[in-house]
C-alpha positions as CSV (number, residue, x, y, z in Angstrom):
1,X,0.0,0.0,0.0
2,X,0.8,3.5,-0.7
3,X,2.6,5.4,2.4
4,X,1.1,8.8,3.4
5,X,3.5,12.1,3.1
6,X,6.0,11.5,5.8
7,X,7.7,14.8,5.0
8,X,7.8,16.8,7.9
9,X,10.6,16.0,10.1
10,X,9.1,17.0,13.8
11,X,6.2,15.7,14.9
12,X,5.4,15.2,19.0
13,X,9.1,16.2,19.9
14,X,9.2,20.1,21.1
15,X,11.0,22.6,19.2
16,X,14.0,24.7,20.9
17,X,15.2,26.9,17.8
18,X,19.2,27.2,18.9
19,X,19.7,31.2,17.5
20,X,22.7,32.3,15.5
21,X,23.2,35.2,18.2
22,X,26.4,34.5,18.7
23,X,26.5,34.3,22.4
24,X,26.7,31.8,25.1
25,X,23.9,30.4,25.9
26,X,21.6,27.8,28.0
27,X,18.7,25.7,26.5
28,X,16.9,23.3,28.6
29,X,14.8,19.7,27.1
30,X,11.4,19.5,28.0
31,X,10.6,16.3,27.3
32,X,11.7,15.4,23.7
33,X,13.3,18.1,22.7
34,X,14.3,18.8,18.9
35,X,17.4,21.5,19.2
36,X,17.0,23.3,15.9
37,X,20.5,24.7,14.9
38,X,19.9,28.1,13.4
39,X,22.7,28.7,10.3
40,X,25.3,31.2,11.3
41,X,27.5,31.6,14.2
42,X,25.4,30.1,17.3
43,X,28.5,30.7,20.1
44,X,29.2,28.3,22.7
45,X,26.3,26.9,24.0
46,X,25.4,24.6,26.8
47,X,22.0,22.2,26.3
48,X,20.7,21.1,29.9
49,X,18.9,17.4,30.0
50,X,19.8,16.3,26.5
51,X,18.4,12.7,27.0
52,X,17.9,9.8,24.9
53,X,14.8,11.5,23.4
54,X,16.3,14.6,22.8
55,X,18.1,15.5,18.5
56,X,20.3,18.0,17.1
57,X,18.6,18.9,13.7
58,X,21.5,21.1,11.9
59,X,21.5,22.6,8.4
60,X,24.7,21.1,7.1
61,X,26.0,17.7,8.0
62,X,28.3,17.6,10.9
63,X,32.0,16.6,9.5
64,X,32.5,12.8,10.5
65,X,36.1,12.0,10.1
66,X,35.9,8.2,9.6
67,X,32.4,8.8,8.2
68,X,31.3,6.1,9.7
69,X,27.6,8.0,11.3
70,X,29.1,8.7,14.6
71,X,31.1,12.0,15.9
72,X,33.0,11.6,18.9
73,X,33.3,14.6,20.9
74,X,37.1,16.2,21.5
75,X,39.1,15.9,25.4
76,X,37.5,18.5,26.2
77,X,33.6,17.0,25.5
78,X,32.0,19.7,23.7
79,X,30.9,19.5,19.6
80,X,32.3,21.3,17.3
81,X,29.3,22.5,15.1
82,X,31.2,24.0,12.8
83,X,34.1,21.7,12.3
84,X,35.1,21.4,8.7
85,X,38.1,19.3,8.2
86,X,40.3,17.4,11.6
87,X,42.2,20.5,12.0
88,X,39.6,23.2,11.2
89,X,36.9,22.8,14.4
90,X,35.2,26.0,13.0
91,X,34.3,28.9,16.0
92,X,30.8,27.6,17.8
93,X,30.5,25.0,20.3
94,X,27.6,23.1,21.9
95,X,28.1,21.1,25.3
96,X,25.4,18.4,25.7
97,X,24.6,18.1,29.6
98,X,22.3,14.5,30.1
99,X,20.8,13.6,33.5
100,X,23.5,11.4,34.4
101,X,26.5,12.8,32.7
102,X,27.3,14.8,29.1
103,X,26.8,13.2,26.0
104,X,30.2,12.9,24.5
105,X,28.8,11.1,21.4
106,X,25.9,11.3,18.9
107,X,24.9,9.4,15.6
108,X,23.9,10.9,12.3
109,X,20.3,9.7,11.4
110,X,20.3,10.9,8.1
111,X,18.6,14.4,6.5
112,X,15.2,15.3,5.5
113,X,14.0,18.3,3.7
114,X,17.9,19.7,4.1
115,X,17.6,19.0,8.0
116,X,20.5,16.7,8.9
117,X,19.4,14.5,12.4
118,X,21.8,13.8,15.3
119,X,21.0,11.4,19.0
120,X,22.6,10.4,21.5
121,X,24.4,7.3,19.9
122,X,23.8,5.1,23.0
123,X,20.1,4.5,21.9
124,X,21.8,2.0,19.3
125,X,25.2,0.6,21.4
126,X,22.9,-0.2,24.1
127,X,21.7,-2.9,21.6
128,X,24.9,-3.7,20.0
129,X,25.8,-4.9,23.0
130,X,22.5,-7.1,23.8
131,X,22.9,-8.4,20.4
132,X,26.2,-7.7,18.5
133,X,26.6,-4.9,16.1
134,X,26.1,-7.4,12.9
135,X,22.7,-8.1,14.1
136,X,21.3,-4.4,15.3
137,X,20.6,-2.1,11.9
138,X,18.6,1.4,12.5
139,X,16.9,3.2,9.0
140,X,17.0,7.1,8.7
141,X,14.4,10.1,8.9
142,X,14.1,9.4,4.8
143,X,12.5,6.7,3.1
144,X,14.3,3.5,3.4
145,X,14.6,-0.1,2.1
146,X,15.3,-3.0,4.5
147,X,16.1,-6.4,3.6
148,X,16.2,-9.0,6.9
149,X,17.6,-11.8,4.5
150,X,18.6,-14.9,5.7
151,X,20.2,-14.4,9.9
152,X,18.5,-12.9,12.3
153,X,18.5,-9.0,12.7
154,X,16.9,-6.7,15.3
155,X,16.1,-3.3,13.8
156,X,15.9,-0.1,15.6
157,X,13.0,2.9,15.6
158,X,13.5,5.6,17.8
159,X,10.2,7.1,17.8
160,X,10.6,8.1,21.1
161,X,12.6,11.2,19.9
162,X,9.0,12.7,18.6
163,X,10.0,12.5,14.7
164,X,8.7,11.4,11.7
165,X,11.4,8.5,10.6
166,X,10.2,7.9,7.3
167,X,8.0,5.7,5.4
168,X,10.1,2.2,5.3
169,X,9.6,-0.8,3.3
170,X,10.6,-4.1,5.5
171,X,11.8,-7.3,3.3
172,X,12.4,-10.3,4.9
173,X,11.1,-9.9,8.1
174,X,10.9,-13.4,10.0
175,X,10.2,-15.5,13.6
176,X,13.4,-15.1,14.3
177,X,14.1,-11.2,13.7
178,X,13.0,-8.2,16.0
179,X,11.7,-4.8,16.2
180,X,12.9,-2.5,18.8
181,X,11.0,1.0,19.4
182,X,11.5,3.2,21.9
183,X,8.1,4.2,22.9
184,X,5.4,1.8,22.5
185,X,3.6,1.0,20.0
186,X,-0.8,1.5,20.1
187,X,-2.8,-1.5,20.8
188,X,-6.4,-1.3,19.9
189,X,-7.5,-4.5,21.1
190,X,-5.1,-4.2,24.2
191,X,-4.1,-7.9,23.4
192,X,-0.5,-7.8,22.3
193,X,-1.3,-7.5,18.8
194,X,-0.7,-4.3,16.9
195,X,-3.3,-4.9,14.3
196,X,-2.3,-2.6,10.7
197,X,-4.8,-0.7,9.2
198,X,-6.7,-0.4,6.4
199,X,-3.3,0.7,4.6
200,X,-1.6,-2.8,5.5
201,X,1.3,-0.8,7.1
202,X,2.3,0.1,10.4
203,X,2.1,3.5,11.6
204,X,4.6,4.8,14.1
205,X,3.6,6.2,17.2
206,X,5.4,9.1,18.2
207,X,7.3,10.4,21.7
208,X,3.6,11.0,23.4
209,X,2.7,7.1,22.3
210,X,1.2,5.3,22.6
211,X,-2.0,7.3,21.5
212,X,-5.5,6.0,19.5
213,X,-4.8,8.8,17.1
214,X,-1.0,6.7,15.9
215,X,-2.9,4.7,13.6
216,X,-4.5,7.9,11.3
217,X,-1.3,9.7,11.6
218,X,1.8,7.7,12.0
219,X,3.7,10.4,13.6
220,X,6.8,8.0,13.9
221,X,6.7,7.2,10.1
222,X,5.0,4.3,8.9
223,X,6.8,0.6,8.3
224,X,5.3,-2.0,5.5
225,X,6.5,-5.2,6.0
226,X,7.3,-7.5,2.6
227,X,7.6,-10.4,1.7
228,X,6.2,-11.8,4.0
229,X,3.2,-9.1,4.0
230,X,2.7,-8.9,7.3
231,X,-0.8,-7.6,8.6
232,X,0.4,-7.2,12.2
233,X,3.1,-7.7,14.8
234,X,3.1,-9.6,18.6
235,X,3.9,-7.0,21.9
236,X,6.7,-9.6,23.2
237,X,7.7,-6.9,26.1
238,X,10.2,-4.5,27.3
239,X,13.6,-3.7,28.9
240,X,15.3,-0.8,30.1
241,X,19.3,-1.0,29.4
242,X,21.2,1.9,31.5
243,X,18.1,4.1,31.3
244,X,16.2,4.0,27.9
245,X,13.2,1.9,27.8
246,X,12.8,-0.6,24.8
247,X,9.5,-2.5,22.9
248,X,10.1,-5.5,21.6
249,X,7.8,-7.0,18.9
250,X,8.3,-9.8,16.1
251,X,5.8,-12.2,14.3
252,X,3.4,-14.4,16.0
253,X,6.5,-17.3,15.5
254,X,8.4,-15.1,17.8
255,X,9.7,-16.6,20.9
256,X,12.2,-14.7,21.9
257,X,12.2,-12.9,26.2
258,X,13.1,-9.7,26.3
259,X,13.4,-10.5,30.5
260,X,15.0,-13.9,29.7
261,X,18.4,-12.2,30.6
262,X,17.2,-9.9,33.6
């Protein structure tokens, strides 16, 4: 079936526009909390509660040395906004301040609409290290292509950060694969089985889900599964790993425990 327009990038996250004023300033996350860079010179500014539902959305991509989707922060743990080349780190500087210590580390989740998408990158390690990082994958805010094939995978949707992650086509997806969201998914029945609607895909609830509205609006993106065409997915429960709180679902074959390990 035919996704609906899954174009506009923030959805239930709040909006905190960072302003090119040049000074030093202070912005606090309420809830999830989309940090909006403004283009120009920003200063050095400090973000209070950046959490695991909390994004940078910047107007150019962030250089990535290795370019391998993560930036490590410098010794002295702030991000160089601005950075350009290893030895150019550009003027502006943004310290990320979390609950329990400062994000020294984010991941690049792609661009939409020229917005380029940034979280703390312990969302994903957190499963590379229940699973092994061959096994975990994660899609972007565009429109993206999955194939499952032939091992088991476990794939990642941080809805919880309150944007809209695209409209993704699934291939592959079997008993022995898993998807992992970070805020729950709605339940209509309230039996464990998220039921797809009359477009045959699922739609994403977003960082105030689950709500009875997800399944008219999708504002997490929308996910139709292939080959297999799935018409609905098993609740098989949650776990919490060093603070962020994960949903587990797979097929009706499923059998895996999320608890098994607790």
């Amino acid at each position: 079936m035919a996704f609906r327009n899954n174009d506009t990038l923030i959805q239930t996250a709040n909006t905190q526009v960072v302003a090119a004023n040049g000074g030093d300033d202070v912005y606090v996350a309420t809830g999830a909390t989309a940090f909006v860079i403004a283009a120009g010179a920003v200063g050095d500014d400090s973000f209070i509660g950046f959490d695991s539902n909390d994004s940078l959305i910047n107007t150019v991509k962030i250089f990535d040395g290795n370019n391998d989707g993560f930036i490590q922060f410098g010794p002295n743990g702030v991000l160089d906004i601005d950075r350009t080349t290893r030895n150019n780190p550009g003027n502006d500087q943004l310290q990320l301040v979390g609950p329990e210590s400062d994000i020294v580390e984010i991941r690049y989740l792609g661009a939409k609409g020229g917005q380029h998408v940034y979280a703390d990158s312990a969302t994903l390690k957190n499963l590379w290290t229940e699973f092994g990082a061959a096994r975990v994958t994660e899609g972007t805010v565009g429109n993206d292509t999955i194939n499952f094939g032939a091992s088991s995978k476990v794939l990642l949707v941080d809805n919880a950060l309150g944007l809209n992650l695209g409209g993704d086509t699934l291939t592959g997806f079997g008993n022995d694969d898993l998807l992992v969201t970070t805020s729950q998914l709605f339940d209509r029945t309230g039996n464990e089985i998220v039921t797809f609607g009359q477009n045959q895909v699922l739609d994403v609830s977003g960082a105030e889900g689950p709500k009875s509205s997800d399944p008219t609006t999708g504002p997490g993106g929308q996910l139709d599964f292939n080959a297999p065409n799935l018409q609905d997915v098993h609740y098989l429960g949650t776990n919490v790993i060093n603070g962020v709180e994960y949903f587990y679902y797979g097929t009706a074959g499923s059998t895996f425990d999320p608890t098994a390990g607790a």
